[in-house]
DRENPA-3360 file (N, C-alpha, C; in nm, 2 decimals, always signed):
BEGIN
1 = XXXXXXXX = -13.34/+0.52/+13.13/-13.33/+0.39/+13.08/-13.21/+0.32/+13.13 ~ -13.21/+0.21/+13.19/-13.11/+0.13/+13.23/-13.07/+0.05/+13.11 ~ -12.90/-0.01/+13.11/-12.85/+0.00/+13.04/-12.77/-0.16/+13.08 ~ -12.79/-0.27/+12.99/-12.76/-0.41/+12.97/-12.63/-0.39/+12.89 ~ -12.57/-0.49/+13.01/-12.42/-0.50/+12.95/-12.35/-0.66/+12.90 ~ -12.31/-0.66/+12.82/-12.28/-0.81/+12.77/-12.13/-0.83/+12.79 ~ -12.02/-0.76/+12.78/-11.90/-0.71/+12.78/-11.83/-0.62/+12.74 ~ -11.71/-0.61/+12.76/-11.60/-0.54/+12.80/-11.48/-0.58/+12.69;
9 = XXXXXXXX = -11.44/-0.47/+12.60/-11.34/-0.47/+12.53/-11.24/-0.38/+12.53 ~ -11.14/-0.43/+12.44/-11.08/-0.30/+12.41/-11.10/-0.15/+12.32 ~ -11.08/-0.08/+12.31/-11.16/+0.05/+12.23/-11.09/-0.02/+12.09 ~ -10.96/-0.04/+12.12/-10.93/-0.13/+11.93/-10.97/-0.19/+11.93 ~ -11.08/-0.31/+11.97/-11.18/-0.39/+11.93/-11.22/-0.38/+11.77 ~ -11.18/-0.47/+11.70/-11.25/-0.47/+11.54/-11.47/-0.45/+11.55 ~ -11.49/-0.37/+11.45/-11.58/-0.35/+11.51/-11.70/-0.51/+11.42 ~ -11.78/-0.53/+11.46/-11.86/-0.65/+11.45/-11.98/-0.63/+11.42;
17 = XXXXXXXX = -12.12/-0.68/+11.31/-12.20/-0.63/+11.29/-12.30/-0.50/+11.36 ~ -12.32/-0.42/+11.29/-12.41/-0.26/+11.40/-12.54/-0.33/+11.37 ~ -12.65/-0.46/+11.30/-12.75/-0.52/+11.29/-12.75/-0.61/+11.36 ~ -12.72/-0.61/+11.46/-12.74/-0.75/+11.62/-12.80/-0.70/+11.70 ~ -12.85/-0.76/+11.72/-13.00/-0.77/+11.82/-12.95/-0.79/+11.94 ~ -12.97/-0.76/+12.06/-12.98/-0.78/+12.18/-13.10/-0.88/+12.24 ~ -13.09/-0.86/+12.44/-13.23/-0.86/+12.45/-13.34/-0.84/+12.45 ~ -13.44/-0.88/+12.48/-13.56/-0.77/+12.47/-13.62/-0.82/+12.38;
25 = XXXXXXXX = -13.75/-0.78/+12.34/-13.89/-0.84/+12.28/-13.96/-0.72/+12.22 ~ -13.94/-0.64/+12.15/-13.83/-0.66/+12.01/-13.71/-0.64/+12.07 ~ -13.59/-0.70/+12.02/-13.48/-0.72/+12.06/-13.40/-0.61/+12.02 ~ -13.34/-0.49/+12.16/-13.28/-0.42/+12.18/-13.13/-0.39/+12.11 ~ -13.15/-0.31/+11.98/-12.98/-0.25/+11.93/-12.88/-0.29/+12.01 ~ -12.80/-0.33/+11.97/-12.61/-0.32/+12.03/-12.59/-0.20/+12.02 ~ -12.50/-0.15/+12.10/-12.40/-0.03/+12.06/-12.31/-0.01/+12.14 ~ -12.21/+0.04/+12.14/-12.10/+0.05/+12.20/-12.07/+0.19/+12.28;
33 = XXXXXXXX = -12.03/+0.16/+12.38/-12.00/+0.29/+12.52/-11.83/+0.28/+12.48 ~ -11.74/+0.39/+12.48/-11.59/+0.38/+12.45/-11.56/+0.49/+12.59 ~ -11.47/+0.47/+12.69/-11.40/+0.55/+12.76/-11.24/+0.47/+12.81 ~ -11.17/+0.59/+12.74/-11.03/+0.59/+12.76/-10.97/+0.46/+12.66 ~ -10.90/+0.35/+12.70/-10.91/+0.24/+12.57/-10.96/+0.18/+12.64 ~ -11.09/+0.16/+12.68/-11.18/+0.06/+12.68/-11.30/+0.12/+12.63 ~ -11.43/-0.05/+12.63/-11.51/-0.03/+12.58/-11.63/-0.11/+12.59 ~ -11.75/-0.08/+12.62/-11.85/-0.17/+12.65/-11.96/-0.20/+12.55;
41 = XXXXXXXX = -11.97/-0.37/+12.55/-12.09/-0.40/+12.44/-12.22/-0.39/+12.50 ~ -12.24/-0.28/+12.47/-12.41/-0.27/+12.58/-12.57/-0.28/+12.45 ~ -12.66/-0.30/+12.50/-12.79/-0.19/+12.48/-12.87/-0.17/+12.53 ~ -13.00/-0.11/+12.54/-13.11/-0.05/+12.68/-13.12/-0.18/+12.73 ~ -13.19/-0.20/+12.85/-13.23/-0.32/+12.89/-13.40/-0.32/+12.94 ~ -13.42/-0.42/+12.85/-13.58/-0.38/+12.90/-13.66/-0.42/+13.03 ~ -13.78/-0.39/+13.06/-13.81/-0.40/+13.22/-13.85/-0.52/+13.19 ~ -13.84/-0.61/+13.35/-13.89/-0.75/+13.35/-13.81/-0.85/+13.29;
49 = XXXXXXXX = -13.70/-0.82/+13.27/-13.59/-0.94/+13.23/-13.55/-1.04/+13.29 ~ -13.65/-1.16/+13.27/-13.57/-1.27/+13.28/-13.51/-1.39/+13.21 ~ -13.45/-1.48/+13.28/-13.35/-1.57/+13.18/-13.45/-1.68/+13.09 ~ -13.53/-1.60/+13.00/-13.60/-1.69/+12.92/-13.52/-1.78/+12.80 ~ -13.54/-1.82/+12.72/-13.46/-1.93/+12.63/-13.37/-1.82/+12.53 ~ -13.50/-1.72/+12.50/-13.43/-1.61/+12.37/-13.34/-1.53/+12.40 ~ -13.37/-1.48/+12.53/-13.28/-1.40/+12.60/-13.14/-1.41/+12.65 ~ -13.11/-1.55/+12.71/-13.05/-1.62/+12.69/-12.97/-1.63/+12.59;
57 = XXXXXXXX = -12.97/-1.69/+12.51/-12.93/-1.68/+12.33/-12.89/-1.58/+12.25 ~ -12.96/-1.49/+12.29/-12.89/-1.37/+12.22/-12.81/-1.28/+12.33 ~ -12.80/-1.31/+12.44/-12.67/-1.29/+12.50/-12.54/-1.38/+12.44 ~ -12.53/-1.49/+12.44/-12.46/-1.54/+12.38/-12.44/-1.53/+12.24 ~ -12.56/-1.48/+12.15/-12.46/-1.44/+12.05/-12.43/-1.34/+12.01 ~ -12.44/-1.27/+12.10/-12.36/-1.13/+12.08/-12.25/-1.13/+12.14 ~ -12.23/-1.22/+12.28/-12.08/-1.23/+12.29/-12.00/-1.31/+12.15 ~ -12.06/-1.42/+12.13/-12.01/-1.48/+12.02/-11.98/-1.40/+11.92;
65 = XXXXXXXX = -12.00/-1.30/+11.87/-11.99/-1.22/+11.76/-11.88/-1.10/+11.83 ~ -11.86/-1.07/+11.91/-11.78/-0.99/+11.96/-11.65/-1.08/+11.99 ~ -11.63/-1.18/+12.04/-11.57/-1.27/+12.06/-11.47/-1.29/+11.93 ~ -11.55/-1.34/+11.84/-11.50/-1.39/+11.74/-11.42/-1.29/+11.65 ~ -11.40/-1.15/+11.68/-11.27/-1.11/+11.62/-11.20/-1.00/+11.73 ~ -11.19/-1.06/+11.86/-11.13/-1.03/+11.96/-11.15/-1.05/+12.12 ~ -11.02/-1.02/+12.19/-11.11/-1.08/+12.37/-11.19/-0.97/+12.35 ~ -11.27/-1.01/+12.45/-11.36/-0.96/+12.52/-11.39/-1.05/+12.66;
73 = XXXXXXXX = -11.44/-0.95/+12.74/-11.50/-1.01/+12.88/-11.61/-0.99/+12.90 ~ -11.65/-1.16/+12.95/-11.80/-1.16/+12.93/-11.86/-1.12/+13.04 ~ -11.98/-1.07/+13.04/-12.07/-1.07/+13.16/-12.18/-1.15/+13.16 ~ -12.20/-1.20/+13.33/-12.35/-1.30/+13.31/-12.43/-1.26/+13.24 ~ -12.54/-1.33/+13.23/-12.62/-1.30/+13.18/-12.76/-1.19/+13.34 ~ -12.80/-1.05/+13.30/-12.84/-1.03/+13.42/-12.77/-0.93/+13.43 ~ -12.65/-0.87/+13.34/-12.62/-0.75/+13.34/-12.65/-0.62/+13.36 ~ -12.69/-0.57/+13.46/-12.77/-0.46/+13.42/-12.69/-0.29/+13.52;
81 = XXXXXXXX = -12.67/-0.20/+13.43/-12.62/-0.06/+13.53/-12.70/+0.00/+13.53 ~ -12.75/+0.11/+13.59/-12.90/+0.20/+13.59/-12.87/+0.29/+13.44 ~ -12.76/+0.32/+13.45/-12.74/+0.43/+13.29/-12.59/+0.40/+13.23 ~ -12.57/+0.44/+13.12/-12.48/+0.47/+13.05/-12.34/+0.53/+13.13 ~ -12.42/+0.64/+13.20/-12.25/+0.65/+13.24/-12.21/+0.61/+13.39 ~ -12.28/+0.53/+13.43/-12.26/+0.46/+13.50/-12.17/+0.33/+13.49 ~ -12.17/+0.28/+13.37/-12.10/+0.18/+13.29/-11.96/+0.21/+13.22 ~ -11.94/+0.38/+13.21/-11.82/+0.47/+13.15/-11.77/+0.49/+13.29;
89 = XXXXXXXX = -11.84/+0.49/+13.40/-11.77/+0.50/+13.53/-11.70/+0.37/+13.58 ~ -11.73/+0.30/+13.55/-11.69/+0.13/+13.57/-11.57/+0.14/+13.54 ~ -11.58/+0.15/+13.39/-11.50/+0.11/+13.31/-11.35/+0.23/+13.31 ~ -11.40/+0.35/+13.38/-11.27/+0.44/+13.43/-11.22/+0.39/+13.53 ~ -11.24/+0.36/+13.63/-11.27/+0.31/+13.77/-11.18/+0.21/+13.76 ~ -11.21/+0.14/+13.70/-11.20/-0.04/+13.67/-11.01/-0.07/+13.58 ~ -11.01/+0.03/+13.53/-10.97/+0.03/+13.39/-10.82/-0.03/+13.34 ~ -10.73/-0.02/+13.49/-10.60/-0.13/+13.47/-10.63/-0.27/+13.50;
97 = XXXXXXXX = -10.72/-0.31/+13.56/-10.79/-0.48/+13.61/-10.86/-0.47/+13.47 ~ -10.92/-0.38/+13.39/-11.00/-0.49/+13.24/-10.89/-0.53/+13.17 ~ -10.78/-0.39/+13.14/-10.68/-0.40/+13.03/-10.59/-0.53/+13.09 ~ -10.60/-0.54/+13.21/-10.49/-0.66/+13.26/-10.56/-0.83/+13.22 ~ -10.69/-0.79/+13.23/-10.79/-0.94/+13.19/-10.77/-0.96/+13.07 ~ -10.79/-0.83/+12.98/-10.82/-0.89/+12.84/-10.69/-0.94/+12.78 ~ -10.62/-0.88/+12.83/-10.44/-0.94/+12.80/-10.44/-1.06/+12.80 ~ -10.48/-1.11/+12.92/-10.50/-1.20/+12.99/-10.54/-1.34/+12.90;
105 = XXXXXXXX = -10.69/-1.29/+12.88/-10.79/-1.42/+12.84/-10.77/-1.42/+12.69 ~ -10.69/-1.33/+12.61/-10.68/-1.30/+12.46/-10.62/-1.44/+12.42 ~ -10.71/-1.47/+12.31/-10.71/-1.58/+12.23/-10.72/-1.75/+12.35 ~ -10.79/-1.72/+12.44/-10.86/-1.83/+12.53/-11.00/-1.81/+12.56 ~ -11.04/-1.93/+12.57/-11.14/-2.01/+12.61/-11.20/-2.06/+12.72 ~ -11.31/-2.09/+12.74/-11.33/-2.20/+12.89/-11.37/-2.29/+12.82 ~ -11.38/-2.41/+12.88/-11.45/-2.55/+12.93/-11.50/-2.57/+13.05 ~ -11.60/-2.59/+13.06/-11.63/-2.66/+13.21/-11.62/-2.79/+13.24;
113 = XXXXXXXX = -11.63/-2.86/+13.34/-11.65/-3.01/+13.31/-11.72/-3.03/+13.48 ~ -11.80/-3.10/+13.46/-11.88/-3.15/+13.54/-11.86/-3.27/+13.57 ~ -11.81/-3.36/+13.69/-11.85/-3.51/+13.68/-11.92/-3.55/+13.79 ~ -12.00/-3.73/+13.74/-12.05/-3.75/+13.86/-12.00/-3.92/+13.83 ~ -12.03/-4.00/+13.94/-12.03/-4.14/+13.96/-12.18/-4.19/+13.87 ~ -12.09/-4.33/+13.82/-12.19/-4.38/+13.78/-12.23/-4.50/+13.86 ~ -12.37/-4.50/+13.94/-12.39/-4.57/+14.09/-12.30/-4.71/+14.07 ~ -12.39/-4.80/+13.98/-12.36/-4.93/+13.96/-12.20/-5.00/+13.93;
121 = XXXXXXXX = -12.13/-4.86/+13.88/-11.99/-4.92/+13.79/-11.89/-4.85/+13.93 ~ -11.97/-4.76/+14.05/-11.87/-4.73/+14.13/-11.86/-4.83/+14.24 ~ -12.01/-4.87/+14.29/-12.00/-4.98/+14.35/-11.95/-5.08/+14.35 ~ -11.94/-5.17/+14.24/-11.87/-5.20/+14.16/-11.73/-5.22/+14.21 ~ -11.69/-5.08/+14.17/-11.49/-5.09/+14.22/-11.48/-5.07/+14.36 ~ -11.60/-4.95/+14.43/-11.55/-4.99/+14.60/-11.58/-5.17/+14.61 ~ -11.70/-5.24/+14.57/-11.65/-5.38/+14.66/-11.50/-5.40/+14.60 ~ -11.46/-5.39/+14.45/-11.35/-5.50/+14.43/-11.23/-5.39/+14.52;
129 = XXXXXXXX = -11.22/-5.27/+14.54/-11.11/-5.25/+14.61/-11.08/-5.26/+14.79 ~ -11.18/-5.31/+14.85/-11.25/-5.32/+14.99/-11.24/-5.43/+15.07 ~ -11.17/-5.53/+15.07/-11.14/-5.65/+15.10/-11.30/-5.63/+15.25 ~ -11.27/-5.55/+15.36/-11.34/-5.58/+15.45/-11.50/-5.55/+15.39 ~ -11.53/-5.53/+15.33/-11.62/-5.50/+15.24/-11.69/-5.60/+15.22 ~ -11.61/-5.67/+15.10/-11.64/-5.80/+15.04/-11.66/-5.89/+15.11 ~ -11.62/-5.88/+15.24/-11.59/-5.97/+15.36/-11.78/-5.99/+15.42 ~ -11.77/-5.88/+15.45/-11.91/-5.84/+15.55/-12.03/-5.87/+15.41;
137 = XXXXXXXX = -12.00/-5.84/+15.30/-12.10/-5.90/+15.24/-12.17/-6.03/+15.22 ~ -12.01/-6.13/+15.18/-12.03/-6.24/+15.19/-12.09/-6.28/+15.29 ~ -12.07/-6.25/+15.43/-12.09/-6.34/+15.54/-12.27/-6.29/+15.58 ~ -12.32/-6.17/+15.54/-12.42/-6.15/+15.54/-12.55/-6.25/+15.44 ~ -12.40/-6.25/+15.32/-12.53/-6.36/+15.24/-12.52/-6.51/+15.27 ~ -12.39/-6.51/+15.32/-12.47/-6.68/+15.41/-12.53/-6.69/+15.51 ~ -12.55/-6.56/+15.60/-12.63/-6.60/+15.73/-12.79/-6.55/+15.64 ~ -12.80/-6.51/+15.55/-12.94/-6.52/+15.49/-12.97/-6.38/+15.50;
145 = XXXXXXXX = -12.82/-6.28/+15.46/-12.90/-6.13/+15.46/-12.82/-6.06/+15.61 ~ -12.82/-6.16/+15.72/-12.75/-6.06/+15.80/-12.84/-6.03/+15.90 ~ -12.85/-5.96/+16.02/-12.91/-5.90/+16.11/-12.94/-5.78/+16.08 ~ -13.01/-5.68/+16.16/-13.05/-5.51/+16.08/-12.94/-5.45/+16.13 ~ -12.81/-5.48/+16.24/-12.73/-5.41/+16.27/-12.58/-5.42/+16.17 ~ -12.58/-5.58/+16.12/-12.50/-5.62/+16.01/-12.52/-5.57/+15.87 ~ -12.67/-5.55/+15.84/-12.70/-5.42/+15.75/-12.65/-5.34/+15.77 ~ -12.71/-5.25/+15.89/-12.66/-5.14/+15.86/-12.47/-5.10/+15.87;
153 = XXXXXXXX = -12.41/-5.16/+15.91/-12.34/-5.14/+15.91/-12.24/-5.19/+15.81 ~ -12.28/-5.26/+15.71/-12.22/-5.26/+15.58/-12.27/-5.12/+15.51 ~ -12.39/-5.07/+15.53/-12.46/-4.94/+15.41/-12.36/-4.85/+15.46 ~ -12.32/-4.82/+15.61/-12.23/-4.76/+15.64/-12.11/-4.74/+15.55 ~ -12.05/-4.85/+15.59/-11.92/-4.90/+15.50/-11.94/-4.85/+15.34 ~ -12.02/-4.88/+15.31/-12.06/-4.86/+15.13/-12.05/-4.67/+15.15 ~ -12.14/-4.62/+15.19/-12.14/-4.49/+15.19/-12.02/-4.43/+15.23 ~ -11.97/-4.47/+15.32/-11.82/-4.41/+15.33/-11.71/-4.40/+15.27;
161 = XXXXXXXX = -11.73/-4.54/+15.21/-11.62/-4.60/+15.10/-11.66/-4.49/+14.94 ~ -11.81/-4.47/+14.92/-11.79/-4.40/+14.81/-11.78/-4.24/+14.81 ~ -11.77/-4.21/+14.95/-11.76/-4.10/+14.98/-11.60/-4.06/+14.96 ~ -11.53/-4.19/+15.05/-11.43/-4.14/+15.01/-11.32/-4.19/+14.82 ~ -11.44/-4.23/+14.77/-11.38/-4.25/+14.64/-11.40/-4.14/+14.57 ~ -11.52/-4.08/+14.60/-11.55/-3.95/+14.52/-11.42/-3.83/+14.54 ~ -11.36/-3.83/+14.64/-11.29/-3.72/+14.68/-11.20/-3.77/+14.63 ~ -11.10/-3.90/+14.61/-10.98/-3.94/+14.52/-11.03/-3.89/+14.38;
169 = XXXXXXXX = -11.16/-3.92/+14.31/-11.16/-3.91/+14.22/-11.18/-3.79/+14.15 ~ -11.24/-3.68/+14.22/-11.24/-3.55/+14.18/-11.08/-3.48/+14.15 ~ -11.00/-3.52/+14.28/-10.83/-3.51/+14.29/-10.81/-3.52/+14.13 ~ -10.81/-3.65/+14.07/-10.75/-3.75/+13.97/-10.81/-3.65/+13.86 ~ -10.95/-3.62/+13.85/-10.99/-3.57/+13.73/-10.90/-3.42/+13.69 ~ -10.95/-3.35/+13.85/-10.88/-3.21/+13.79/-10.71/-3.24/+13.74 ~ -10.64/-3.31/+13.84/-10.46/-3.30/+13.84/-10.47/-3.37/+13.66 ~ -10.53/-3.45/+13.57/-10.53/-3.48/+13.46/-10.52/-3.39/+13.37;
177 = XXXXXXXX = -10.63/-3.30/+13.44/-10.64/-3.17/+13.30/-10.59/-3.06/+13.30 ~ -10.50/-3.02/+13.46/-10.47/-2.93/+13.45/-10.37/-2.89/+13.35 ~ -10.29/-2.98/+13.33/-10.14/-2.96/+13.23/-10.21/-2.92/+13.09 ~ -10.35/-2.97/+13.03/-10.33/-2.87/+12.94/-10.42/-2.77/+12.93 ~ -10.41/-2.72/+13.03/-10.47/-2.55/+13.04/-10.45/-2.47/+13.13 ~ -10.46/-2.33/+13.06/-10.36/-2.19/+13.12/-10.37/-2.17/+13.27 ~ -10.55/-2.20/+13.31/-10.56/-2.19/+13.45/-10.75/-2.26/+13.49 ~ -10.70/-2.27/+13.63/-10.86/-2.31/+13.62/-10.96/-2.26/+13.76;
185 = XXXXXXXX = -11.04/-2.32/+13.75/-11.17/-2.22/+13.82/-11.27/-2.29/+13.91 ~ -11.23/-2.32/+14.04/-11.36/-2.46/+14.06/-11.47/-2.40/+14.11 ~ -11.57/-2.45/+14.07/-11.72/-2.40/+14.06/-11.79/-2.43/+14.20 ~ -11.89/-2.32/+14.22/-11.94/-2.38/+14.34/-11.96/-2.58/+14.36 ~ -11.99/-2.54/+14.45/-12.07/-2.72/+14.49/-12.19/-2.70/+14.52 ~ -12.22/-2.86/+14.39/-12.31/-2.88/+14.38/-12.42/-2.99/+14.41 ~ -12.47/-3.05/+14.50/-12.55/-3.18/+14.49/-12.54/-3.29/+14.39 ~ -12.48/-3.34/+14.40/-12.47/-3.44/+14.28/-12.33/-3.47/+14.18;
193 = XXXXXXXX = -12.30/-3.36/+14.22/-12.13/-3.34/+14.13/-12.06/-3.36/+14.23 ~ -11.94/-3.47/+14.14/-11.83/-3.49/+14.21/-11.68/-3.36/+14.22 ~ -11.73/-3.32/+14.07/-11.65/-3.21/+13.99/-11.71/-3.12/+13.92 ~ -11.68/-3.00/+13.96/-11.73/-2.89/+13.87/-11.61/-2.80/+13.88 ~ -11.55/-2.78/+13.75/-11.47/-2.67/+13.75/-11.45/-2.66/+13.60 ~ -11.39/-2.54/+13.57/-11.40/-2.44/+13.46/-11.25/-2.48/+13.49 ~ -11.17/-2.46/+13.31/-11.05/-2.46/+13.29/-11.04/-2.33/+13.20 ~ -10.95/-2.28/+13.14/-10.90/-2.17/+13.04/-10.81/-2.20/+12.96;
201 = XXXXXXXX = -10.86/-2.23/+12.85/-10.77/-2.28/+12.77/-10.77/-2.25/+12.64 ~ -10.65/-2.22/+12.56/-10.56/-2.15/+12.48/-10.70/-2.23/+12.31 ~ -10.72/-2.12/+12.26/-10.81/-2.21/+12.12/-10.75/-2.29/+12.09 ~ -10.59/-2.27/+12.03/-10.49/-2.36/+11.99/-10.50/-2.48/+12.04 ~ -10.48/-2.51/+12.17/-10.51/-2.64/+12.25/-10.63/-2.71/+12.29 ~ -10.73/-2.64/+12.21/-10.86/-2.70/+12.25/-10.89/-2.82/+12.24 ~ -10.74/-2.90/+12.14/-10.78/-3.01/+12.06/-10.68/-3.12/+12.18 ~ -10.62/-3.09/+12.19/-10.52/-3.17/+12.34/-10.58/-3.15/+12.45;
209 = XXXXXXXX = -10.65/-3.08/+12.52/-10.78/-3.04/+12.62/-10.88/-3.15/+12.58 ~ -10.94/-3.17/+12.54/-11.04/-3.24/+12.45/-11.00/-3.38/+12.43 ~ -10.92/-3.38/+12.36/-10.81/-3.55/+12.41/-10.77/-3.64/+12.50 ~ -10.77/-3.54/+12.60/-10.73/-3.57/+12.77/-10.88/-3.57/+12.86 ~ -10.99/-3.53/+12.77/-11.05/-3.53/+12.85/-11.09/-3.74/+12.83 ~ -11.11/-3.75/+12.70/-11.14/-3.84/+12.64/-11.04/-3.96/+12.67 ~ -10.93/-3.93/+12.74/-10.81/-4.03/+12.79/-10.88/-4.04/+12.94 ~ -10.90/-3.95/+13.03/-10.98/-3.95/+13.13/-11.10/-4.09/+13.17;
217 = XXXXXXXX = -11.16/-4.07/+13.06/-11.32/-4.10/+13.07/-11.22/-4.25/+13.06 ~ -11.21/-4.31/+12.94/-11.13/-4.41/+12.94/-11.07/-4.47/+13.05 ~ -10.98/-4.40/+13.11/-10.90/-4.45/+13.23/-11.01/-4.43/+13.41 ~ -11.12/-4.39/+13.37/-11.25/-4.40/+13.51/-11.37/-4.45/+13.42 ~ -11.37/-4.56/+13.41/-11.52/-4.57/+13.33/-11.62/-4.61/+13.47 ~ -11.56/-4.56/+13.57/-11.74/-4.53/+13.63/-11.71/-4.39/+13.64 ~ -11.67/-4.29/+13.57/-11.71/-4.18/+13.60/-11.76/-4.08/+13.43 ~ -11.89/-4.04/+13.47/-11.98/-3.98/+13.36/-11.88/-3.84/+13.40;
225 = XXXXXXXX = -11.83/-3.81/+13.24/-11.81/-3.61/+13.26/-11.88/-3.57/+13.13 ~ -11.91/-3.47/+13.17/-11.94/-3.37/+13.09/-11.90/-3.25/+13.06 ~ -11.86/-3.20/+12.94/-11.83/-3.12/+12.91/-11.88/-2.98/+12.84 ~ -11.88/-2.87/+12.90/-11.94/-2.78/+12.84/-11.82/-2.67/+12.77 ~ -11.85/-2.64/+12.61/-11.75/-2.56/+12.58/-11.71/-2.57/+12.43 ~ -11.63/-2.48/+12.38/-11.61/-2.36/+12.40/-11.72/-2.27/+12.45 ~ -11.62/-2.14/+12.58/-11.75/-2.09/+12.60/-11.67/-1.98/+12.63 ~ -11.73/-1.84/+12.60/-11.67/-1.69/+12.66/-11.58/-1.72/+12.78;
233 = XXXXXXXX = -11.48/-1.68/+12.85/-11.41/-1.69/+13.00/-11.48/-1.66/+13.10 ~ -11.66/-1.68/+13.13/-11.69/-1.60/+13.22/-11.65/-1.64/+13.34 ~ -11.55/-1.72/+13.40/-11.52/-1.74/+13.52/-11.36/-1.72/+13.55 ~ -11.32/-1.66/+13.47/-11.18/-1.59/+13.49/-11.20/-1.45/+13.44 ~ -11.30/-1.36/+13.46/-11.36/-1.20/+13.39/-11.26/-1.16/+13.56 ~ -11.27/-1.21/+13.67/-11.20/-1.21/+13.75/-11.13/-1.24/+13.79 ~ -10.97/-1.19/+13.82/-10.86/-1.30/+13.86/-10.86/-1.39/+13.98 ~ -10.95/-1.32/+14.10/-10.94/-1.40/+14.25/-10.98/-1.55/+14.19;
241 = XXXXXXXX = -11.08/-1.57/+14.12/-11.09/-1.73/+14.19/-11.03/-1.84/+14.09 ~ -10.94/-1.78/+14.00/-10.87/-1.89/+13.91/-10.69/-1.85/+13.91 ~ -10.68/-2.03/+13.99/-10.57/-2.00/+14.02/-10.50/-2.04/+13.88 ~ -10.31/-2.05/+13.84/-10.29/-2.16/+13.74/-10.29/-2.25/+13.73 ~ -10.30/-2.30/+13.63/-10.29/-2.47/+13.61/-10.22/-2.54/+13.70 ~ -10.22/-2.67/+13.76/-10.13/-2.71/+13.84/-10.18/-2.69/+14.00 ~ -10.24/-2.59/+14.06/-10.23/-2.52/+14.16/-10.44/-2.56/+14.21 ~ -10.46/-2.60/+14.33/-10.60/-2.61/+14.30/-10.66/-2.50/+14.39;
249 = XXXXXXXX = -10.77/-2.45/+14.32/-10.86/-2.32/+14.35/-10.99/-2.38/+14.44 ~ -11.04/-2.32/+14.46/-11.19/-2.33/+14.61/-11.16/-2.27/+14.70 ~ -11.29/-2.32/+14.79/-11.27/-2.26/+14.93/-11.19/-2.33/+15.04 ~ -11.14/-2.43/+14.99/-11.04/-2.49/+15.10/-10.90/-2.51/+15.01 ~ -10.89/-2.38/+14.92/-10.79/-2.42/+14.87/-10.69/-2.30/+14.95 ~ -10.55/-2.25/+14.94/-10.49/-2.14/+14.97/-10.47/-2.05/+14.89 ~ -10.52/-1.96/+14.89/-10.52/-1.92/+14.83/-10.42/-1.73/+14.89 ~ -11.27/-1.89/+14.40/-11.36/-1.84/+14.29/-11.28/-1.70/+14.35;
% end
């Protein structure tokens, strides 16, 4: 029987309901793997697992419940080791990189934040900041629209200009939030996002995190964010791709 893993604690981990349900249909016992001082939140994993709604959810709240009276490190969801001691081998293997994480992420959080342009309100500020812009428009709408080469070469201009406003403004969003939080994490790229990155941040500060994000929005109102969070640290379970605060992480950064 292969063996679903949710995370990774310490063996002092306070222990948290033994009536939690896992995945699975009937939903698979919790129980705990302990080698050396660590220790894993596992239970069987059943065949044919996918990321259905329930499944989903009760991954989450079993980190939540494990979470909530100590670190722990989360694993995706998708966890899966062929056996048990396979997962005691990990965790021997592994065992100064967990103890150095859980140090780590103890008493933090993530946020993610996602942003994108809002079309109309970014347009918007490329004409008003574009002088040659405003220019080629005008003179288009007195010749009655322009030629198809005077088109196109304003859509040009337009595209470029929000191309490069997007990249000022992703800059702007992260350097805002870095200050209040421990470290952060940029997320793949995605079609449509201007910004996607994960921060880590202290519970205590969740509330000045959250403030700043709200100072943000205010000071870009063409830019929609969204925020996902409090959420387990699943994107600092690894130190490579989160640098600290202040400092920016990716693939063109110096270093997920």
């Amino acid at each position: 029987m292969s063996t679903y893993v949710y995370g990774i604690t310490a063996k002092s981990h306070p222990a948290f309901s033994e009536d939690l349900g896992g995945v699975g249909d009937p939903p698979r016992p919790v129980r705990i793997l302990e080698q050396g001082e660590l220790a894993a939140v596992v239970s069987d994993a059943p065949e044919g697992l996918r990321p259905k709604r329930r499944d989903l959810l009760a991954h989450q709240t079993v980190l939540a419940e494990a979470g909530a009276v100590g670190p722990v490190l989360p694993m995706r969801f998708g966890s899966v080791a062929p056996d048990d001691d396979t997962v005691t081998g990990v965790l021997a293997e592994r065992a100064d990189h967990y103890k150095e994480r859980l140090r780590a992420l103890e008493g933090k959080v993530e946020y993610n934040v996602k942003a994108v342009h809002q079309e109309e309100a970014v347009l918007h500020r490329v004409m008003s900041e574009n002088p040659e812009i405003r220019a080629l428009t005008e003179a288009n709408r007195k010749a009655g629209g322009g030629s198809y080469e005077q088109r196109l070469q304003l859509g040009e201009m337009v595209v470029a200009a929000v191309k490069a406003r997007e990249a000022e403004d992703a800059v702007e969003v992260q350097r805002a939030l870095e200050p209040v939080a421990a470290a952060v994490s940029v997320g793949p790229e995605s079609t449509g996002w201007l910004v996607n990155v994960s921060f880590l941040v202290d519970r205590d500060a969740a509330e000045p995190f959250l403030t700043e994000v709200e100072n943000v929005r205010k000071s870009h109102p063409h830019i929609e964010l969204r925020v996902n969070g409090p959420l387990p640290p699943y994107s600092f379970v690894e130190p490579g791709p989160a640098e600290p605060a202040g400092s920016t992480a990716g693939p063109d950064a110096a270093q997920e």
